[in-house]
N, C-alpha and C positions, 0 to 999 in steps of 0.2 A: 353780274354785270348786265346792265339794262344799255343796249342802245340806240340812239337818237340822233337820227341824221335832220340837219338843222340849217343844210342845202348852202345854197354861196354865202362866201362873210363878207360883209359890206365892209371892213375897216374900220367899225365902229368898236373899239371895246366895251363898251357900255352894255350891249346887246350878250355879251358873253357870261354866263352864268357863276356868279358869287358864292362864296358865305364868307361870315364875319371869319377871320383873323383866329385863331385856338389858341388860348393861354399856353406856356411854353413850346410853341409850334415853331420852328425855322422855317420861316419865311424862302422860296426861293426868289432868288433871282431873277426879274425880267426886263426884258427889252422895252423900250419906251414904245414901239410902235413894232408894228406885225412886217411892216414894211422894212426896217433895221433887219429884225430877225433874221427875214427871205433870205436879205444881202448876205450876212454872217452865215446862215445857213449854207446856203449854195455854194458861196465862197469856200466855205470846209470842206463840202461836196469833190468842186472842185479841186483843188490841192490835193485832198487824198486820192482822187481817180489820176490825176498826174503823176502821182509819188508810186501808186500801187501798178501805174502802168511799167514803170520802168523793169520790175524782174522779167514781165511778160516780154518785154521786147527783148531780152537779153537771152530767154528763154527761145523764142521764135526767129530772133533774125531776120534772115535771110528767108524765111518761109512763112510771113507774116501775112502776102496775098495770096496763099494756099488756105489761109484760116480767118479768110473774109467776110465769111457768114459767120462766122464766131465773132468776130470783132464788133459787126453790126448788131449783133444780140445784144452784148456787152455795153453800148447804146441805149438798144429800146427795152431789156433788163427793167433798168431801174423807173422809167415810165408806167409799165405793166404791173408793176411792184405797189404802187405808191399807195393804194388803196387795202392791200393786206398788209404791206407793212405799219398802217394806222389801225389796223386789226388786231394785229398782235400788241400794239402799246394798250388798245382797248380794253383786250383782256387780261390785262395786268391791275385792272380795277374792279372793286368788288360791287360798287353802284351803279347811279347814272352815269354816261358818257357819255358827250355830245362830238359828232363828227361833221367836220364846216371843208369847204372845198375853196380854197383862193388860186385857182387857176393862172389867173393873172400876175400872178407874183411864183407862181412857179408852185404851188402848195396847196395839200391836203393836210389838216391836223383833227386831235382828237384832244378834245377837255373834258377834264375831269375834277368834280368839286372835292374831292374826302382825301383827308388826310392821312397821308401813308409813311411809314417808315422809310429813312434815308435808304436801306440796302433795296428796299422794294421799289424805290425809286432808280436807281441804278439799274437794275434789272428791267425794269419797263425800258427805259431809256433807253440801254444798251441788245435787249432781246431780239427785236427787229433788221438791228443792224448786225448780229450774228447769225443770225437765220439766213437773209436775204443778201447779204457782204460779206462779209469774212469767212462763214460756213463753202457758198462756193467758190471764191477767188480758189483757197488749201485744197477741196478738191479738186479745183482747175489742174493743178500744176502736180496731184496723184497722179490724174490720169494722162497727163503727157508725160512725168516720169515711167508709168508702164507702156507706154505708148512707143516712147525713144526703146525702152531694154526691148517691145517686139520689132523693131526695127533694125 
């Protein structure tokens, strides 16, 4: 994997690196604009951070501004994040990869021209958000189960 930071994305798709189409290739799926995406994007974002909030709260109660620097992390977390977790999709490819930053819309991404296997696909896709989401949330809630039995 070669990569290639390729600095702000103006909006323009045109500017975004091609190749032709591969004879029995599945085509994914894309949004018509990067701007759609963000919204869709975020939106999921959102929703899951409201959904995943709720065992927390149910977990913490009553002692929830005892563990207010942790809350605040759990915030700026996924901020700090947002440039290795484009790292990690990175390295799920075996060539070029171009990394673009749209701040303004809330987003860092990473393209990639070469055609890869659906499970390879899944795995990119899903790597980053196990590493940097799901991985700590289930630790989260280890270490306040041992936490409660020293208490």
């Amino acid at each position: 994997m070669k990569l290639h930071y390729q600095g702000k994305y103006n909006l323009d798709p045109e500017i975004l690196p091609k190749i032709k189409h591969q004879p029995n290739a599945v085509k994914f799926k894309e949004v018509s604009s990067s701007k759609e995406f963000a919204v869709i994007a975020n939106t999921i974002g959102l929703v899951l951070m409201v959904i995943l909030s709720i065992p927390i709260l149910l977990v913490y109660k009553n002692d929830l501004l005892l563990y207010f620097d942790d809350v605040m992390l759990a915030f700026i977390f996924p901020i700090l994040t947002m440039f290795p977790h484009e790292l990690l999709h990175a390295l799920c490819f075996k060539e070029d990869v171009y990394l673009y930053t749209n701040f303004k819309q809330g987003m860092v991404f990473v393209l990639g021209t070469e055609t890869m296997s659906k499970k390879r696909f899944i795995f990119m896709s899903l790597l980053s958000n196990l590493v940097f989401g799901f991985l700590p949330y289930c630790l989260s809630f280890l270490g306040t189960k041992y936490l409660m039995f020293a208490l």
